[in-house]
C-alpha positions in Angstrom: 0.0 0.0 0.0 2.7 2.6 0.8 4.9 1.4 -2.3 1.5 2.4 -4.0 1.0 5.5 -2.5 4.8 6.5 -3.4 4.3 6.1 -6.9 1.3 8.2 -7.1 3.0 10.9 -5.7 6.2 10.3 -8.1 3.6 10.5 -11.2 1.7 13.6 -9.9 5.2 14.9 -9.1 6.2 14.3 -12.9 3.1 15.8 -14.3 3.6 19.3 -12.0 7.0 19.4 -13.4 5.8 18.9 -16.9 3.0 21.3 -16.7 5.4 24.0 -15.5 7.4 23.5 -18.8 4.8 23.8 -20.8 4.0 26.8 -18.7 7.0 28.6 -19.4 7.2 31.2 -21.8 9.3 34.0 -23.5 9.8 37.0 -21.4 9.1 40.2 -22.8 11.5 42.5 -23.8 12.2 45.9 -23.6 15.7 47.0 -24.4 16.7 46.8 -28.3 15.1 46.2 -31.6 15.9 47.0 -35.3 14.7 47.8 -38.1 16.6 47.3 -41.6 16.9 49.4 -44.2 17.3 47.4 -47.1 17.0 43.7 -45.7 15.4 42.2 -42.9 17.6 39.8 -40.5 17.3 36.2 -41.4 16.7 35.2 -37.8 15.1 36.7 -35.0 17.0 39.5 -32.9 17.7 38.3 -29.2 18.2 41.1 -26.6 18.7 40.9 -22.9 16.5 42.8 -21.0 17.4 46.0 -19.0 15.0 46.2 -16.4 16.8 46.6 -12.8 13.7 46.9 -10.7 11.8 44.0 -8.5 8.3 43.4 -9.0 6.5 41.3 -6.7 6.0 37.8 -6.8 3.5 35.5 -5.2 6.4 33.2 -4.4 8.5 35.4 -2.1 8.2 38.3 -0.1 10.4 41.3 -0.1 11.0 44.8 1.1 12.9 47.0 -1.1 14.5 46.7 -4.6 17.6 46.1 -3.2 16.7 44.1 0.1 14.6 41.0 1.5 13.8 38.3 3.3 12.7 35.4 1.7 10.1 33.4 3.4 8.4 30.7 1.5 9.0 27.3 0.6 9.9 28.0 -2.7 11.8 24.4 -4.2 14.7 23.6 -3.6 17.8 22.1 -6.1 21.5 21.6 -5.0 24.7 22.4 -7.3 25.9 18.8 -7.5 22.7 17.2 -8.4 20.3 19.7 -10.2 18.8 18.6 -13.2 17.5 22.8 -14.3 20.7 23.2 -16.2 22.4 25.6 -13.7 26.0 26.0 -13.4 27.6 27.6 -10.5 30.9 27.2 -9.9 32.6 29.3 -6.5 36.1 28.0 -7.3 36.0 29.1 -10.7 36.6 32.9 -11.1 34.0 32.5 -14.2 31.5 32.2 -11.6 33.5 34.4 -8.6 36.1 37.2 -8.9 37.0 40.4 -7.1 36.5 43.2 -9.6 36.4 47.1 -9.2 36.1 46.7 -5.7 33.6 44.2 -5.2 32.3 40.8 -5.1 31.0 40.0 -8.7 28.6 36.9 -8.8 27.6 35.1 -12.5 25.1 31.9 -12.7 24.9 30.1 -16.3 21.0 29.1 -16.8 19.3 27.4 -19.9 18.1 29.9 -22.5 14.6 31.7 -21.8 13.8 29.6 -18.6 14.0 32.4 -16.4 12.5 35.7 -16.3 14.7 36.7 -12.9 17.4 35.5 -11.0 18.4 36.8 -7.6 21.4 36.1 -5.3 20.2 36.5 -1.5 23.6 37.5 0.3 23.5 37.7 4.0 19.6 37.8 3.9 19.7 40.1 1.0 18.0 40.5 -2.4 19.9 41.2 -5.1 18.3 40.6 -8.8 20.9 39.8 -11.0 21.5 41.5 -14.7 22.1 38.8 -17.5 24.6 39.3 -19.1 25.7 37.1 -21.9 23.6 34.6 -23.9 24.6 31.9 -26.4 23.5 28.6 -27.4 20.9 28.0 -25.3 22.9 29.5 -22.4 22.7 32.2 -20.1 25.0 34.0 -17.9 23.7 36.5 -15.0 25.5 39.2 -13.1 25.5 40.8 -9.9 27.8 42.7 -8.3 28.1 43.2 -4.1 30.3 45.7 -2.4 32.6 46.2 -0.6 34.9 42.9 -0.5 33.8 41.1 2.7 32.7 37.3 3.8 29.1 36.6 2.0 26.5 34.0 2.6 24.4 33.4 -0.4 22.5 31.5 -2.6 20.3 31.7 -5.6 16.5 32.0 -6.5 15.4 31.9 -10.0 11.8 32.9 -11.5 10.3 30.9 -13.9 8.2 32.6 -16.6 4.8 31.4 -15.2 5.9 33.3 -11.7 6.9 30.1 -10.4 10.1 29.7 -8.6 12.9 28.1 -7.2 16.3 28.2 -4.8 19.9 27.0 -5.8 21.9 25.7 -2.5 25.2 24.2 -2.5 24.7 20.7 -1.1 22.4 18.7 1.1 24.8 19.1 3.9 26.4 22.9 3.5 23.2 24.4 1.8 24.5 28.1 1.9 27.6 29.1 -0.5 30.2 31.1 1.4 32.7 33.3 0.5 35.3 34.2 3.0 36.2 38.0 2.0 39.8 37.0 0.2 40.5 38.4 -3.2 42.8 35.2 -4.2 43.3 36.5 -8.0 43.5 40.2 -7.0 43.0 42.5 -10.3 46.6 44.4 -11.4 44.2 48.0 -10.9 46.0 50.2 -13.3 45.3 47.9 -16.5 41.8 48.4 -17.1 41.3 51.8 -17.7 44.5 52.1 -19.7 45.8 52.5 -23.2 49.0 50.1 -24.7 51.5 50.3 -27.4 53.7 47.9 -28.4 57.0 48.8 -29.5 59.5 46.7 -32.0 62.5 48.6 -31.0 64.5 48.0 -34.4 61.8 49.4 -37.0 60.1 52.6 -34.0 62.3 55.7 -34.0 66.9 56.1 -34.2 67.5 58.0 -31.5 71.2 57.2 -32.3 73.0 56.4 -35.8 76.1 55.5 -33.7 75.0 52.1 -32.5 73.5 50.7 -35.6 76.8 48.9 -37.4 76.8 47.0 -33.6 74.2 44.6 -34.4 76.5 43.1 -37.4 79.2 41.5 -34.6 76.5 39.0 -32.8 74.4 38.5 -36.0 72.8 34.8 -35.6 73.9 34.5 -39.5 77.3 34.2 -38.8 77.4 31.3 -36.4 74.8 29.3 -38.4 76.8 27.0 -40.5 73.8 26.4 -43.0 73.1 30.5 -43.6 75.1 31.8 -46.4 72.8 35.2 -45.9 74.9 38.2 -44.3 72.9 40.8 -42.2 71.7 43.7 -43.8 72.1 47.3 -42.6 69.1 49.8 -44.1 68.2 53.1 -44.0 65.1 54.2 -42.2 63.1 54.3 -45.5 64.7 51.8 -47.9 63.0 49.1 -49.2 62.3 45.3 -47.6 64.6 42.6 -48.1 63.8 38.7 -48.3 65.6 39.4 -44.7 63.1 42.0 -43.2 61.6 39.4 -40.7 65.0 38.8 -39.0 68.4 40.3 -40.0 67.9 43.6 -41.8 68.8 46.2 -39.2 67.4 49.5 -39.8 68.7 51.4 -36.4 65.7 51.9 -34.2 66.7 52.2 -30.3 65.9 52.9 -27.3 67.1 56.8 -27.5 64.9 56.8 -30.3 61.4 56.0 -27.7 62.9 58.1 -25.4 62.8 61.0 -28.2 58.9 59.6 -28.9 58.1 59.4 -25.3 55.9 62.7 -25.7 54.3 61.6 -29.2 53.2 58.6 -27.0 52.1 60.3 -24.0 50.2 62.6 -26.6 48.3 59.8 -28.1 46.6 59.0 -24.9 49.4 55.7 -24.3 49.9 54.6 -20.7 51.6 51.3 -20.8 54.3 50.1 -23.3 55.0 46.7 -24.1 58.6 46.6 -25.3 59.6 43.7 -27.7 63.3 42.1 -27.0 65.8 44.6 -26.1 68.4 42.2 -24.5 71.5 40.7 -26.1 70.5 39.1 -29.4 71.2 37.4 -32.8 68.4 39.0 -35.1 66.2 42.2 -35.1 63.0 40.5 -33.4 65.7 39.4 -30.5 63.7 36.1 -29.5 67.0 34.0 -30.1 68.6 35.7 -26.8 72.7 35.6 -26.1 72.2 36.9 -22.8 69.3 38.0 -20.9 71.1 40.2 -18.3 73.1 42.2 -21.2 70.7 45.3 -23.0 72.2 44.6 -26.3 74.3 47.3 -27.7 72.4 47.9 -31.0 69.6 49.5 -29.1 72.0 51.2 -26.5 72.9 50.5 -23.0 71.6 49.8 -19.4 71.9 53.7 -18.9 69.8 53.9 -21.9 67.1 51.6 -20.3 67.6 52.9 -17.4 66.7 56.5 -18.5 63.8 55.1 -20.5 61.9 53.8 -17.8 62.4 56.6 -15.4 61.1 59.3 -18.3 58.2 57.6 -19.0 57.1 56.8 -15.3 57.9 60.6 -15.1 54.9 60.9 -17.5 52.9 58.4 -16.4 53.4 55.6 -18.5 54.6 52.0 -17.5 56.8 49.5 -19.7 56.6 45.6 -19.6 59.2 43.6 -21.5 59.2 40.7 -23.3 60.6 37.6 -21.6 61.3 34.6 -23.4 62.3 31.6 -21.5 61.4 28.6 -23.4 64.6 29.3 -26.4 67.4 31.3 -26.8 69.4 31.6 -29.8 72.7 30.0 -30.8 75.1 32.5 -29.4 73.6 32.1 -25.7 76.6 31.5 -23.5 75.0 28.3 -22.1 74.5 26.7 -25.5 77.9 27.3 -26.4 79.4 25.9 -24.0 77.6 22.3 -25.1 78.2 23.0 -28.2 82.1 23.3 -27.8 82.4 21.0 -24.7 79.6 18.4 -25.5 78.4 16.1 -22.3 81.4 17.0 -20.4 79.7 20.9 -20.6 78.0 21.4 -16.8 75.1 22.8 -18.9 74.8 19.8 -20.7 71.6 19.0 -18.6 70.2 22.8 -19.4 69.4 21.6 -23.7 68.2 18.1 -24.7 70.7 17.1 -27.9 70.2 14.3 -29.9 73.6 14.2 -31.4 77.1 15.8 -30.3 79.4 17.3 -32.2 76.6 18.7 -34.0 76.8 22.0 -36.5 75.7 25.2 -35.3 71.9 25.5 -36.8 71.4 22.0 -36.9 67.6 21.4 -36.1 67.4 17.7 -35.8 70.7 18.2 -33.3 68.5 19.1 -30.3 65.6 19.8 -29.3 64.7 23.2 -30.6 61.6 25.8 -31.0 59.6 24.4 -34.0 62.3 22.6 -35.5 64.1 26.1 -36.0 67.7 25.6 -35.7 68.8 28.4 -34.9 66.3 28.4 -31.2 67.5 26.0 -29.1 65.0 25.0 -26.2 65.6 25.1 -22.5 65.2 21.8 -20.6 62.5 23.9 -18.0 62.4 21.0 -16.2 65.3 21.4 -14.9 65.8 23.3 -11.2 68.9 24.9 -12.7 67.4 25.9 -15.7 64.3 27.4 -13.6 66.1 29.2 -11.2 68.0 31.1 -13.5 65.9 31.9 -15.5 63.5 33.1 -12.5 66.5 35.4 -11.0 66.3 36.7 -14.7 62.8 38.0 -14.2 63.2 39.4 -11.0 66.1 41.0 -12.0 64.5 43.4 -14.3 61.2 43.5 -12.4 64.1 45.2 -9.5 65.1 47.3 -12.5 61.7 49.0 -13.1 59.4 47.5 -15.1 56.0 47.4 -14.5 55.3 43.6 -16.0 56.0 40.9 -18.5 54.7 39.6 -21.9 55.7 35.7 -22.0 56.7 34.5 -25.6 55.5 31.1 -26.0 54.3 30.2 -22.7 52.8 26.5 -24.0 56.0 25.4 -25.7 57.8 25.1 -22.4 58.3 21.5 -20.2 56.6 21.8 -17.4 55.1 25.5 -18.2 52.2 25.7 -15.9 54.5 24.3 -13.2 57.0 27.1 -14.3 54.7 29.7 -14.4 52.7 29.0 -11.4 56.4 29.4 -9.2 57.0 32.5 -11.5 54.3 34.2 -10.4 54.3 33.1 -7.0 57.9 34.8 -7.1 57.1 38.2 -8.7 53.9 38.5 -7.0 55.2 37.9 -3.7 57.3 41.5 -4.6 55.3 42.9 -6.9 52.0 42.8 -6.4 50.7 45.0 -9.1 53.0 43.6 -11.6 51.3 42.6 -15.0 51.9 39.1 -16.8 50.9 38.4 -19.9 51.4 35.1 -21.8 51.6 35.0 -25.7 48.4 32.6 -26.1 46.3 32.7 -29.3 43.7 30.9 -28.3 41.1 31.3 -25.7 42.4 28.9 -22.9 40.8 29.7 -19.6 42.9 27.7 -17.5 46.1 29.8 -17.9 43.7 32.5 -15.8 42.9 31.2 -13.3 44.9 33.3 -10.1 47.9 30.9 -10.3 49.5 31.4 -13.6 48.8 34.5 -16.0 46.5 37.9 -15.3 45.9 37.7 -19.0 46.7 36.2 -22.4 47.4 38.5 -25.5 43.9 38.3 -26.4 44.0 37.1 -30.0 40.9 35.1 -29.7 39.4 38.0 -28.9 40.8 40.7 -31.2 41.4 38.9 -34.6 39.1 35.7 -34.1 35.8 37.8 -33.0 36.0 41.5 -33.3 38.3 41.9 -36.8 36.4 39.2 -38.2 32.9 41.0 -37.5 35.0 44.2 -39.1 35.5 42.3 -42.3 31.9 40.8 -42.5 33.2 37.3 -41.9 30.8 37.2 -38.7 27.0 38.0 -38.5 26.1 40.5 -35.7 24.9 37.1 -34.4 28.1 34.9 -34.8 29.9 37.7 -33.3 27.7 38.2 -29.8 27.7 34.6 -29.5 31.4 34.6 -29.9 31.6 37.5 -27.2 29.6 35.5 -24.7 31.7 32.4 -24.9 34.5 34.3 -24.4 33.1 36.3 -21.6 31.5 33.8 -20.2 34.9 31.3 -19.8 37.3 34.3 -18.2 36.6 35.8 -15.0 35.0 39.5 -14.7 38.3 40.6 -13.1 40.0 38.8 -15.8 37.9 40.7 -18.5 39.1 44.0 -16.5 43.0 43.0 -17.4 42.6 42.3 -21.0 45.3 42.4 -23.2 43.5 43.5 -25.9 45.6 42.8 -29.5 43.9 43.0 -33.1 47.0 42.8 -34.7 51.0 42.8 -33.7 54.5 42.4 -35.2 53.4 38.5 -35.6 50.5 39.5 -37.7 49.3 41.4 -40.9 48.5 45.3 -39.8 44.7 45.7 -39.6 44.2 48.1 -42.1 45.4 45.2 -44.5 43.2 42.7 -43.0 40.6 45.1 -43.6 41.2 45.4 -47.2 43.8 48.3 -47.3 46.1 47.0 -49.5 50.2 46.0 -48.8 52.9 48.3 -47.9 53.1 51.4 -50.0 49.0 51.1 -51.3 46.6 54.0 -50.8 44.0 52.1 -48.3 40.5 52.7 -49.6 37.7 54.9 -48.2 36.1 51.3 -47.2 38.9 49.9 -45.8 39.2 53.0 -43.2 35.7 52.9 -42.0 36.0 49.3 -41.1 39.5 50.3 -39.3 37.3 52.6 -37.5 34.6 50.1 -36.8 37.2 47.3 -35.3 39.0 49.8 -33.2 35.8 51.5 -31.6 35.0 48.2 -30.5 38.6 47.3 -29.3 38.6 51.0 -27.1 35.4 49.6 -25.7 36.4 45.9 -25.0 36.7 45.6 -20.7 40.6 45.6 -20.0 43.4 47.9 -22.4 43.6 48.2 -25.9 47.5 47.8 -27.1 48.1 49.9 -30.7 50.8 48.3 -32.7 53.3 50.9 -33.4 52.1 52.9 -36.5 48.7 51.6 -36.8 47.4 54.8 -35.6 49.1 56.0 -38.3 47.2 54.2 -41.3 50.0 51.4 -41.8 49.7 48.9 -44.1 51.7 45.3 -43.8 51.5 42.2 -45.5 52.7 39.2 -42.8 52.8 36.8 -45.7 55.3 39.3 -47.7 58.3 39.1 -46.1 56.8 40.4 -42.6 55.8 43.9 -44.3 54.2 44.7 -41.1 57.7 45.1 -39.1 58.6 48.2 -41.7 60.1 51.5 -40.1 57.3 54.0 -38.9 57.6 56.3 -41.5 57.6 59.4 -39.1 56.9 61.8 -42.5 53.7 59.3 -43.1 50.3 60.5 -41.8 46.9 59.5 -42.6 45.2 62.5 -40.0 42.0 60.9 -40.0 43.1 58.0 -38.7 45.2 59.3 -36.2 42.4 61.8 -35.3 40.0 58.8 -35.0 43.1 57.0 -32.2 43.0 60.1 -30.2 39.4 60.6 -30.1 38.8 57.0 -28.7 42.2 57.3 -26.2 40.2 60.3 -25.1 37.0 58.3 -24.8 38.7 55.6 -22.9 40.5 58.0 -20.4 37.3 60.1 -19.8 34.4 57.3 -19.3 34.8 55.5 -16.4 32.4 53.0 -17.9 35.3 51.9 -19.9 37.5 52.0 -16.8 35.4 49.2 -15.3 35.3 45.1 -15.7 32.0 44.5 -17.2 30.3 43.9 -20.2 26.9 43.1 -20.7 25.4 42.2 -24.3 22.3 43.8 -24.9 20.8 43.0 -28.7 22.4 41.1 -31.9 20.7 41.1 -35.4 22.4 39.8 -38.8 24.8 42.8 -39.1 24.5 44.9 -35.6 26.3 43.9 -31.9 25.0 46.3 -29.5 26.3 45.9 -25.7 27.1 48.2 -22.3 29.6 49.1 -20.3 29.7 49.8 -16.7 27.5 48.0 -14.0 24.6 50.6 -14.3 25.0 50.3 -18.2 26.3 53.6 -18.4 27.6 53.2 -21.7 26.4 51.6 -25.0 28.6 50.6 -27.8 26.2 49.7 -31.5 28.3 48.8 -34.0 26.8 48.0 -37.8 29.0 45.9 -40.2 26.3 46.0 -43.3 26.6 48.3 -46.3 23.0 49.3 -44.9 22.5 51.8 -42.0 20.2 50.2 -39.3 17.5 52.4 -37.5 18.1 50.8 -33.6 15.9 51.3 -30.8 16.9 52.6 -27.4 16.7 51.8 -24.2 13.7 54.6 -22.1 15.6 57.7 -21.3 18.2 60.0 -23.2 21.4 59.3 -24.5 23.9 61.4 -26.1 26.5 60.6 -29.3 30.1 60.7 -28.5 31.5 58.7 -30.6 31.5 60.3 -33.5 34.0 62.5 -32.1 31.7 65.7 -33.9 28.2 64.0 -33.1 27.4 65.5 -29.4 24.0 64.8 -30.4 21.2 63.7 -27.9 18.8 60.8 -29.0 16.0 58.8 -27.5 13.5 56.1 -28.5 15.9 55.2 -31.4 19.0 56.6 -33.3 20.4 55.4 -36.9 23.6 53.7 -37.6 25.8 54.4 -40.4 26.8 51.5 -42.2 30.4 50.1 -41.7 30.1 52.3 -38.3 29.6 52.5 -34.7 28.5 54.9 -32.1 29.2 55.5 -28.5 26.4 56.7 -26.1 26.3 57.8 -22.6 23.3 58.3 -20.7 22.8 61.9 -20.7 
């Protein structure tokens, strides 16, 4: 009779749940529409709604829109064992992170279940924003402050006004947070501007040091080259050797000279590529990482560098690069000449001794590139010289470090988690960046980097939606999944590349043409479409010397893109267009915060906010139609156009191959 009894109540059980399925349906929404000009979007738009208020609920009770007590007996799932499709996870700075001084909380839910979500900390209700959607996903936001120990969980709201509670587990119910920032944000990154320097091909400060470069040239020691360095003037022509041994006498006098051109543009951090004791002009095939090599000048030289430019504000990382070092490194010439009786032996892995000079399939070696021997990072010798190297120059002034080929490394995470452990311990606020292309969460995680170089971001989402290659769609859902895998303090330390001295410039990307073209009218408005949405991107924007510039660059032509800036070279719109958005990024402190939250996609339009009141919206139109877009109650005004200053409500237009910046006004 019981067994009986049980399974009526199992079936009824079953039913209620399926009747509340069927029961749910698609919120309304207020934010975004659009209306096309010429063609009408071949799906249907998906926005994100912007109300912020609380309206009651026959399932709880509450007493303002920012506190309450709950009271009923609202359902109840746990983490572990919920079958809803909720994610949560308080480990994962995905889900928890420290950001612009508070606690910042995201929840993953299925697609258009839920019309609210709340998080009740210490007995209070907060309704959380969503913030991200793709593929039947959902991410929601809140934000508590200040930093201190929480006790929370989650209630959702169904469509039908039906609700329920996410706890942790059956036998710790409530989630806790103890108050410690364990991935603490670097502070001064997110509201600042980057440049990247290739010292070689930025400014000669100094004609007298250029010839120096010829005496450690990798060419002469590998015994397969029968190339000899080249030595250019600023504006000859590229050479089949542009990539790696044509010097053209750019130092680091030469920044110095620039540091007020730079400071001018709105730059406050500089990432410096390779100065230190070399065989080439990218200097990734180091000699000696404690030696500045001569070519650019010397440690005076450096020395003077990084003092003048904290003078004006403006920080330097360099670039540290200890998974290979080049053929004239002291270590590997000491194996080479001495073989196993060498006492750094141990420090390479060689396949064969005696062995020639360039010889790839010698010892192990970056890529199976001769002339880049690999360290043997697995060994404690190896490590703890090459960690004294780091700290070495973080004691010498620099603000951070951009890690070449973090992956390629034995061991790396294991090496990088003791690196930062090391440089953290001193420097708290120090910045390190790995050279990553892809998105890889679990380099960012609080033990190993603060952020990759952003690739996946910049070339594989936000140039692509510049050329067209991505829908409006394509590219939101893009953003999400990339917001949605990195922590919001993460997101507020962004290195944020769309192009380097490892790619193609941008302009060529975008259809400009190759060094020495005239870059079409097109190809400049979609420059100015990727780079508004760069500026506006959570973390800092890094310029590749001379893009503000209008520099073209074909990477596949003899790395066109490393070419002299041609100081007597200036497209004024574009560099107009640089400074308007540094000036943007400087003055909002929207853009100086760690969230973004997506608000509307159709077939050619991304439209998302900035700041956690969304104080800022970003539309941007990559159709050769403009798009009418409707707006959010209240007024906003243009900025962006820098000669807009307009104030619009209900909806405003969008140009196409264009974007616009609003503020609420």
């Amino acid at each position: 009779m019981l067994s009986r009894r049980l399974i009526i109540v199992a079936l009824a059980v079953i039913v209620l749940v399926l009747i509340g399925e069927i029961l749910i349906q698609i919120p309304s929404r207020e934010a975004f529409s659009i209306t096309p000009v010429v063609r009408t979007a071949t799906t249907s738009p998906q926005t994100a709604s912007s109300s912020t208020s609380i309206n009651p609920t026959p399932n709880f009770t509450y007493t303002t829109t920012s506190t309450g007590t709950t009271s009923e007996a609202a359902p109840e799932v746990y983490l572990g064992s919920n079958n809803l499709g909720l994610f949560f996870n308080a480990s994962d700075p995905a889900f928890l992170s420290v950001a612009d001084g508070g606690v910042v909380l995201r929840i993953t839910t299925p697609s258009e279940r839920f019309a609210k979500v709340y998080v009740v900390v210490n007995q209070t209700l907060v309704e959380m924003k969503k913030q991200l959607f793709w593929s039947g996903f959902e991410m929601w936001y809140a934000r508590v402050a200040p930093v201190s120990p929480l006790e929370y969980y989650f209630m959702l709201l169904y469509n039908n006004g039906s609700s329920t509670r996410l706890y942790n587990t059956t036998d710790q119910p409530i989630f806790y947070f103890d108050g410690r920032d364990r991935f603490p944000q670097v502070g001064w990154v997110t509201g600042s501007v980057g440049y990247q320097i290739f010292p070689d091909r930025f400014y000669n400060g100094d004609p007298s040091n250029d010839i120096l470069a010829n005496s450690t040239d990798e060419l002469w020691l590998n015994a397969f080259s029968t190339s000899k360095p080249v030595f250019s003037n600023w504006s000859d022509p590229i050479t089949p050797l542009n990539c790696c041994h044509q010097y053209y006498g750019g130092d680091l006098k030469g920044i110095i000279l620039k540091l007020g051109y730079l400071k001018g543009l709105g730059v406050d951090v500089i990432y410096l590529n390779p100065i230190f004791l070399s065989g080439s002009v990218h200097g990734y095939d180091t000699y000696d990482y404690m030696v500045v090599d001569p070519k650019y000048g010397t440690q005076e030289d450096l020395r003077n560098l990084i003092m003048k430019a904290h003078e004006l504000g403006i920080r330097i990382i360099f670039d540290f690069v200890p998974d290979h070092v080049g053929i004239g490194f002291w270590a590997f010439q000491d194996v080479y000449k001495n073989g196993p009786s060498s006492k750094y032996w141990s420090w390479f892995t060689v396949y064969k001794w005696p062995f020639k000079l360039g010889d790839g399939s010698a010892y192990r070696c970056w890529w199976g590139i001769g002339s880049l021997p690999q360290l043997n990072t697995s060994n404690p010798e190896v490590r703890d010289y090459l960690y004294k190297v780091a700290l070495y120059w973080m004691d010498f002034g620099f603000d951070g470090m951009r890690v070449d080929t973090p992956t390629d490394l034995l061991d790396a995470k294991g090496f990088f988690s003791q690196l930062r452990v090391l440089v953290k311990s001193k420097y708290p606020q120090a910045y390190l960046v790995g050279e990553i292309w892809d998105l890889d969460p679990t380099w960012l995680k609080g033990d190993l980097f603060d952020s990759l170089m952003n690739y996946a971001l910049g070339r594989n989402i936000l140039l692509a939606f510049s050329q067209g290659k991505l829908t409006g769609y394509q590219a939101t859902e893009a953003l999400s999944v990339f917001y949605s895998s990195i922590g919001v303090n993460v997101a507020g330390m962004g290195f944020n590349v769309v192009d380097s001295h490892d790619t193609s410039r941008v302009l060529t990307d975008l259809g400009g043409g190759r060094l020495g073209d005239k870059p079409s009218y097109e190809s400049i408005q979609r420059l100015k479409l990727l780079t508004v949405l760069q500026f506006t991107m959570p973390g800092m924007p890094v310029i590749f010397q001379g893009d503000e510039r209008g520099m073209l660059g074909d990477k596949n032509h003899y790395d066109e893109e490393r070419y002299p800036v041609q100081w007597n070279e200036l497209n004024m719109d574009v560099y107009n267009h640089y400074i308007a958005l540094s000036t943007l990024k400087h003055y909002l402190k929207a853009l100086d915060t760690s969230i973004i939250r997506v608000l509307y996609a159709s077939d050619s339009v991304v439209a998302y906010s900035r700041g956690y009141n969304d104080e800022v919206i970003v539309i941007a139109n990559n159709g050769m139609a403009d798009q009418e877009v409707k707006l959010p109650a209240g007024t906003w005004r243009v900025v962006y156009p820098a000669n807009s200053n307009t104030v619009v409500s209900g909806s405003v237009w969008v140009k196409s191959l264009s974007a616009l910046i609003l503020v609420r006004d």
